[in-house]
C-alpha positions in Angstrom: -17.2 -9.5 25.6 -13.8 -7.4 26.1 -11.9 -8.2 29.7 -10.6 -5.2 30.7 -7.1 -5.1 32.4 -6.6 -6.3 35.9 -9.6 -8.4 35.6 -7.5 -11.9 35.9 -6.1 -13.8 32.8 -7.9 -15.7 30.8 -6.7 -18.7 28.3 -4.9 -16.8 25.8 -6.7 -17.0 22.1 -5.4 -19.1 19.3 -3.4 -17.8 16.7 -6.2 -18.5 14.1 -8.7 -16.9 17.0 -6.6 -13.7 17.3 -5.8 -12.8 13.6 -9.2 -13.0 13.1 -10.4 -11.0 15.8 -7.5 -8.2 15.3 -9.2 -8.0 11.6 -12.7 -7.6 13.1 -12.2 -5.4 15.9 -11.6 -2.2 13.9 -13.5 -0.7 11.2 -12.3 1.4 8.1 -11.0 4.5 8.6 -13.1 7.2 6.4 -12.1 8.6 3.4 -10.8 12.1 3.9 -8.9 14.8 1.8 -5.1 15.0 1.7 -2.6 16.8 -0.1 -1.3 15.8 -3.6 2.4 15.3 -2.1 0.9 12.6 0.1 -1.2 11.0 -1.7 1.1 8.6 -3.8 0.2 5.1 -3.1 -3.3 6.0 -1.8 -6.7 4.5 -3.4 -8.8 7.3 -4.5 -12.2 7.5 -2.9 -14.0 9.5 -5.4 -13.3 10.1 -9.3 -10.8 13.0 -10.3 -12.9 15.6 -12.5 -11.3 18.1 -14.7 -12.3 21.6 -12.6 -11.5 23.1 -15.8 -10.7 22.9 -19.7 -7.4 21.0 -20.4 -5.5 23.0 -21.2 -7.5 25.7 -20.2 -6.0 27.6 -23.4 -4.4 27.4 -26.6 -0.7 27.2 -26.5 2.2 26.9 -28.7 4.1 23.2 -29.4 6.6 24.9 -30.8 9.2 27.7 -30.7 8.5 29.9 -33.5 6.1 32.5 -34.6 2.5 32.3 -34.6 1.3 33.4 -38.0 -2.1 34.8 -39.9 -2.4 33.6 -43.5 0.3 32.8 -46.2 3.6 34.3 -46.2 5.6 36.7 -46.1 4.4 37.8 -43.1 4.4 41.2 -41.5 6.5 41.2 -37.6 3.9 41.9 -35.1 4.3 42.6 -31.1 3.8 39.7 -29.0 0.2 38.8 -28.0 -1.5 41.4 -29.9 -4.4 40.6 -32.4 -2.8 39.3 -35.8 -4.3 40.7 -39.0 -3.9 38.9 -42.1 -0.2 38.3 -43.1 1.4 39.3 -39.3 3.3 37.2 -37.0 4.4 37.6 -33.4 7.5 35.6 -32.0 6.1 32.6 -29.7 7.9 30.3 -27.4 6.7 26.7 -26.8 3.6 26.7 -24.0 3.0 30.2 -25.0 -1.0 31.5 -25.4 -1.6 31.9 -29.3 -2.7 35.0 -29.7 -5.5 36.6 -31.1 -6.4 36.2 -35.0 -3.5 33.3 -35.4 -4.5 30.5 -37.5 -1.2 28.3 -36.8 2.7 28.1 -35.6 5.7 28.3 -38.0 8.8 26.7 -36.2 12.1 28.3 -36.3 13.9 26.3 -38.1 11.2 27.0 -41.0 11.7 30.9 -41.1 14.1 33.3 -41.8 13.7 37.1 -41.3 14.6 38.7 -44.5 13.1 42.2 -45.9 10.6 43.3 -48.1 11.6 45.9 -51.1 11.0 48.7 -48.4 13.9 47.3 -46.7 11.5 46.2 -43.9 11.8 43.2 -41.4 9.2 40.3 -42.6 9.0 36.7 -42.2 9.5 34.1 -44.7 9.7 30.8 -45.1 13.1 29.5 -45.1 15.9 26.2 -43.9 13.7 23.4 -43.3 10.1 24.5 -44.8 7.8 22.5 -45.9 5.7 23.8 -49.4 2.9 24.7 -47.5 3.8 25.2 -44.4 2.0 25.9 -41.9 -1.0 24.4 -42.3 -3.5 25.7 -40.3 -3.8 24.8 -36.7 -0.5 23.8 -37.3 1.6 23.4 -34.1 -1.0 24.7 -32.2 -2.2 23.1 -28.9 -6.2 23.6 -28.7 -7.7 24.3 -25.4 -9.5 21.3 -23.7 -7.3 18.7 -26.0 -6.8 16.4 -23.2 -9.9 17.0 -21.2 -13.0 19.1 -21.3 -13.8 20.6 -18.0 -15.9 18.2 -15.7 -14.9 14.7 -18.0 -13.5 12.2 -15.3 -9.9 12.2 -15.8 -9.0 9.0 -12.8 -11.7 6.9 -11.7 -12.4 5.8 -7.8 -10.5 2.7 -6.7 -7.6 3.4 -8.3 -4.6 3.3 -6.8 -2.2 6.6 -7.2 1.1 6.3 -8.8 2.9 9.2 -9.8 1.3 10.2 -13.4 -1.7 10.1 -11.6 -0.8 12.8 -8.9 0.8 14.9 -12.1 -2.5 14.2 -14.0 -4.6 15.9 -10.8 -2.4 18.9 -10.6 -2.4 19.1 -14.7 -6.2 19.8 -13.8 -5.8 22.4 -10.9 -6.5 19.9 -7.9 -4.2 20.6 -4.3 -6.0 17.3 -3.0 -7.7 14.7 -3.7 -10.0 12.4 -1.7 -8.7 9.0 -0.6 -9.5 6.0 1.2 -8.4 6.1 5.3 -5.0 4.6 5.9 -4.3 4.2 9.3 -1.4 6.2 10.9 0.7 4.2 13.5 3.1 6.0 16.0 6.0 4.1 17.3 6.8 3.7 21.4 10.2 2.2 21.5 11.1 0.9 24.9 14.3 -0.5 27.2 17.0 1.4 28.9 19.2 -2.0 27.7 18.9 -0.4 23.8 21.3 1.4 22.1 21.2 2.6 18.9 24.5 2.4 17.2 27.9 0.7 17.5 28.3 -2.7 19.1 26.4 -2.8 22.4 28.2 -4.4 25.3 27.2 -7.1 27.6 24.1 -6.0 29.4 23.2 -4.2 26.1 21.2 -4.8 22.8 20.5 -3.1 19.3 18.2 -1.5 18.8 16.4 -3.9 16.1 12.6 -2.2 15.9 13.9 1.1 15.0 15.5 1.2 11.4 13.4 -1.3 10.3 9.2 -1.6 12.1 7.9 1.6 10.2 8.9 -0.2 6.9 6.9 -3.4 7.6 4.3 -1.3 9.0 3.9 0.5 5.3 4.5 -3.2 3.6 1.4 -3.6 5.8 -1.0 -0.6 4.7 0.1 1.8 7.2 1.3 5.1 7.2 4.7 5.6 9.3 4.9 8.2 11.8 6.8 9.1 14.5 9.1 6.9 16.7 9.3 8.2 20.5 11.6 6.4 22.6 10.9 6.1 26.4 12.7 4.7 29.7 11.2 1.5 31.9 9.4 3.4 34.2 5.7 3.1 34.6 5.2 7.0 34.6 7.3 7.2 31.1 4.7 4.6 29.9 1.9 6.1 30.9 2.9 9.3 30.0 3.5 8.2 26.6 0.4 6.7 26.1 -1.7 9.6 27.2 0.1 11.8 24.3 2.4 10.0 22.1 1.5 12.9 19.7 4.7 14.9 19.0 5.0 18.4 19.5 5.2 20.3 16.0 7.1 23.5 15.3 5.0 26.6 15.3 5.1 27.1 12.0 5.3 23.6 11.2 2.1 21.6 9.8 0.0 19.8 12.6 -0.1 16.0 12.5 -2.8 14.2 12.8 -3.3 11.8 15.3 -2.7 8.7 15.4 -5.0 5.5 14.6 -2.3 2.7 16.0 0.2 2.9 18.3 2.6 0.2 18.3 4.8 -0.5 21.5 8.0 -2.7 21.8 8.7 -4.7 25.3 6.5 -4.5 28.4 3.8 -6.8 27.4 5.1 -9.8 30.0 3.7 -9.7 33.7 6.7 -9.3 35.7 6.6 -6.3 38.0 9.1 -4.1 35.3 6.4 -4.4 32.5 3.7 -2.1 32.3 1.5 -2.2 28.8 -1.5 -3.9 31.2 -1.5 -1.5 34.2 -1.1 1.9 32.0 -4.1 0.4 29.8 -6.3 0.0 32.7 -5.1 3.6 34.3 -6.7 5.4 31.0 -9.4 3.3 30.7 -8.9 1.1 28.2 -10.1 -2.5 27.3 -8.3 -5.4 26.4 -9.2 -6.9 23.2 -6.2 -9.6 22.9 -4.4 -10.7 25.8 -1.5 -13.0 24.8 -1.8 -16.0 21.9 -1.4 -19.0 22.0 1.5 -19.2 19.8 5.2 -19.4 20.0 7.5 -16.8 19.5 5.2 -14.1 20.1 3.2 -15.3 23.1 3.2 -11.7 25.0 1.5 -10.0 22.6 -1.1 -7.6 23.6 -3.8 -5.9 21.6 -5.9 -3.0 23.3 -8.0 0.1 22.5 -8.0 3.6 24.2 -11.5 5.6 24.5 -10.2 7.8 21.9 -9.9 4.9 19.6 -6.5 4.8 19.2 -5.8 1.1 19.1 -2.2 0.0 21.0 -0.3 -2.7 19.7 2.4 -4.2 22.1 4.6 -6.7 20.7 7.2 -8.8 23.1 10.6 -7.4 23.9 12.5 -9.9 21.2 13.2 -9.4 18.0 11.1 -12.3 15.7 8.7 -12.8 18.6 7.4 -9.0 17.5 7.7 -9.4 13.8 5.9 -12.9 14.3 2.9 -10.3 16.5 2.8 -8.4 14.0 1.9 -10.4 11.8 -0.5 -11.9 13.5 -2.2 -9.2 14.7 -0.7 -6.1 13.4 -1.2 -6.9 9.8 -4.6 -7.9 10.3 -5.4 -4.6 12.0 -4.4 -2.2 9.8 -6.5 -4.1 6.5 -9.4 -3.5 8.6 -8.8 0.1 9.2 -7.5 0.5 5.7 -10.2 -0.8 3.8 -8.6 -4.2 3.2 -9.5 -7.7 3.1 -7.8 -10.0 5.3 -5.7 -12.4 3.5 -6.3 -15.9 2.8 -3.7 -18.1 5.0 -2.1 -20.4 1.8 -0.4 -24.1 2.5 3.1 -25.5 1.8 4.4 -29.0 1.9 6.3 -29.3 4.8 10.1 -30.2 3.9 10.1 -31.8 7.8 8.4 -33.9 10.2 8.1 -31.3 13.2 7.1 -33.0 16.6 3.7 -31.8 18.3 3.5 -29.0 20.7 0.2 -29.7 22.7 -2.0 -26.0 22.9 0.3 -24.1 20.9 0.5 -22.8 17.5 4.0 -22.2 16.3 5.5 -19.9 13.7 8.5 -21.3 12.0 10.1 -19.5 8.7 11.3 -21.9 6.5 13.1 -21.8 3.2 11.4 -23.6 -0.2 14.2 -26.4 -1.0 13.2 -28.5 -3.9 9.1 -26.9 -3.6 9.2 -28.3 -0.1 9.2 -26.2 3.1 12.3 -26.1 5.2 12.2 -24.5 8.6 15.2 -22.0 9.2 17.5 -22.5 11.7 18.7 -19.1 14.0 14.5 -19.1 14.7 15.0 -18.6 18.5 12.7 -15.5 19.7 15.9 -13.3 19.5 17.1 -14.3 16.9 16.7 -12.9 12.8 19.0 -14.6 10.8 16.1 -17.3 9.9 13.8 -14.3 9.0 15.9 -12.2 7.2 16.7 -15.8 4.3 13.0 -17.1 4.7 10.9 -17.2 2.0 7.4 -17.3 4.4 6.2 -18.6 7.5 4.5 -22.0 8.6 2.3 -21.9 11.1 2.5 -25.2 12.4 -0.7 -26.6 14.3 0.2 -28.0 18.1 -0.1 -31.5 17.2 2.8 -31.2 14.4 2.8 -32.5 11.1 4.4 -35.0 8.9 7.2 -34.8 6.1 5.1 -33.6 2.4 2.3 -32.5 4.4 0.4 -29.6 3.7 0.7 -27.0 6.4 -0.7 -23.5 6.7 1.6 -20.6 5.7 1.5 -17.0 4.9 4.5 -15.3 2.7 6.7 -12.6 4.0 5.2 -9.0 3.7 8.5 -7.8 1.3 8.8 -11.5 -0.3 7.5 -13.1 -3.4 3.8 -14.4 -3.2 3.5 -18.3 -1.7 3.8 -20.8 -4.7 0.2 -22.3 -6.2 -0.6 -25.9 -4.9 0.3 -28.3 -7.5 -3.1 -29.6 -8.6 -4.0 -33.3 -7.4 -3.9 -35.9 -10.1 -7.6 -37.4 -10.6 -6.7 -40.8 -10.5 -10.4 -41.8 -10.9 -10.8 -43.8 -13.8 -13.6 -43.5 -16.3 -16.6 -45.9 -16.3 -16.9 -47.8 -19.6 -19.3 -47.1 -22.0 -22.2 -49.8 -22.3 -24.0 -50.4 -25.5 -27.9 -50.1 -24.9 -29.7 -52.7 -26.4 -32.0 -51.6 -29.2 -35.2 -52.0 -28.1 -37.4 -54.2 -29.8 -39.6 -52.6 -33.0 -43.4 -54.0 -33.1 -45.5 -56.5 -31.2 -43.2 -58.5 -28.3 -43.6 -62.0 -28.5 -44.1 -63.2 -24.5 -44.3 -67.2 -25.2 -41.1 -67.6 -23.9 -42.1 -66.6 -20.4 -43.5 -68.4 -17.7 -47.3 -67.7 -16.9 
């Protein structure tokens, strides 16, 4: 059952608890039409048929003339029906016309005259004897594709011969899977956005860099709105966070996540809890059990939108978003959620009763190394990691295996070594050939 805000706390879930629960409180978004241009990247919902021939007519592969029988041949005006022994000048792409049996190129004709004195065609420089054969040079209608063949099956996923392949057969969109749109609500008056901040100040880390994680993720980036510390900015934000387009301009569409930065703590200056509850929204994750990245805060509106608030420092949000963010968006984009793999830890690292921590660490020698600079405002660990442990609360050893995910733009976690089967065979034993014929039972005792 979903607490709703200002309801009291409760014991704040576990981080295996709340990536699981982010992952099975949303469902996938439909599939829906969108525009060629945006669909690179996207997995196609239903198969790509060819609306028409392809090509549609038959066209010229080469500059030249297209001609009607053996030369010398007769000059004709462009596109008109060829008789026997005419040609008509013809530029590569161009619709053969009428009566035309093939293509001579120009670098295989010469126009000469007959003993009239007349312009003709002949074969000339680089001919061939017998050139052109026919259908020569010509490209026949419906030589890639007839009209209705299935030119990209469903489930594939776009790159961009496929988007030139659709428009090739006279599609403007094409039907994809949902992908969940996430709008950005950057707070703190303390943030600046360029040049080195003075003391009081921070940069502005989310920015330049959360809509790019958020695609490494499966979503879609949209628009970042930056707001003061007030709780009527907040709220105000949250009831639209929609931007205003240009009149002429394309409407968006709305969007699926919103993802806030700062105000998920409970001091009387943050506000994600209070504005949640003001537009009637539930609660769905209220702080983990995990550190850095304690604050964060998973909701959802009555319009669906879900809301994301990650804490106010820097890896204590990327470590939310992780945990919950990436989780989220494979549910809404038609995703599986990923298997947590295991690395040896490079470390014995001391127990934490009741809480899950998140350490990046570096793969020295195939063993895991936590990072140093891992405090929750700090990214130099992140930015050399090579993954993240997620280190259980009562610690582990040195070579033990500990769960770990890789880093959304690194290279995949390395396969477990197998385990050596040190179990040793059992020996063969000869059977004893049974005895052929009558058994002789004298021996035995009566």
């Amino acid at each position: 059952m979903t607490e709703a805000p200002g309801q009291g706390h409760h014991a704040a879930h576990t981080w295996h608890e709340a990536r699981q629960r982010a992952f099975d409180v949303a469902a996938p978004i439909p599939a829906s039409p969108v525009l060629l241009k945006a669909a690179l990247g996207r997995t196609l919902a239903s198969d790509v048929l060819a609306v028409q021939d392809m090509p549609h007519y038959a066209s010229s592969a080469m500059d030249g003339w297209a001609v009607n029988g053996s030369g010398p041949w007769i000059l004709s005006e462009p596109g008109q029906r060829l008789a026997p022994h005419q040609a008509s000048p013809i530029v590569t792409g161009g619709l053969i016309p009428p009566g035309a049996k093939a293509v001579l190129r120009s670098e295989s004709g010469i126009i000469t005259t007959d003993e009239d004195g007349l312009p003709v065609l002949a074969l000339g420089g680089g001919a061939k004897p017998g050139e052109p054969r026919n259908g020569q040079h010509i490209r026949k209608a419906a030589e890639e594709a007839a009209e209705g063949e299935v030119l990209i099956k469903a489930g594939t996923v776009l790159n961009p011969a496929h988007i030139a392949l659709a428009a090739l057969a006279g599609l403007d969109e094409v039907d994809v899977l949902g992908k969940p749109l996430v709008r950005f609500l950057m707070t703190g008056s303390e943030v600046v956005a360029e040049g080195v901040p003075a003391p009081g100040q921070v940069r502005d880390t989310f920015g330049p860099q959360l809509g790019a994680v958020v695609e490494l993720l499966g979503g879609i980036q949209g628009e970042q709105l930056r707001v003061g510390d007030s709780y009527d900015e907040w709220l105000q934000a949250l009831q639209d966070v929609e931007p205003e387009a240009e009149p002429e301009a394309e409407a968006l569409p709305p969007a699926d996540v919103v993802i806030t930065t700062g105000g998920t703590g409970r001091s009387g200056t943050d506000h994600f809890r209070k504005a949640v509850a003001e537009l009637g929204g539930s609660l769905l994750i209220d702080s983990i059990a995990m550190r850095p990245g304690h604050p964060a805060v998973l909701a959802e509106l009555p319009d669906g939108r879900f809301i994301l608030g990650l804490p106010g420092n820097p890896l204590a949000a990327m470590m939310a978003l992780f945990t919950v963010g990436g989780p989220l968006l494979a549910a809404l984009g038609h995703r599986q959620l990923e298997d947590v793999g295991e690395v040896p830890s490079g470390a014995m690292i001391d127990p934490d009763p009741g809480r899950t921590r998140l350490m990046p660490f570096r793969l020295v020698y195939g063993l895991a190394s936590p990072a140093q600079y891992a405090g929750p405002g700090m990214m130099r660990g992140l930015a050399g990691a090579d993954g993240v442990m997620v280190v259980p609360p009562h610690g582990v050893q040195m070579g033990e295996l500990v769960p770990a995910f890789p880093l959304p733009w690194g290279k995949p976690l390395p396969a477990p070594k197998p385990k050596e089967d040190k179990a040793r065979k059992a020996p063969v034993r000869q059977q004893k050939k049974a005895p052929s014929g009558p058994v002789d039972w004298s021996g035995l005792d009566a």
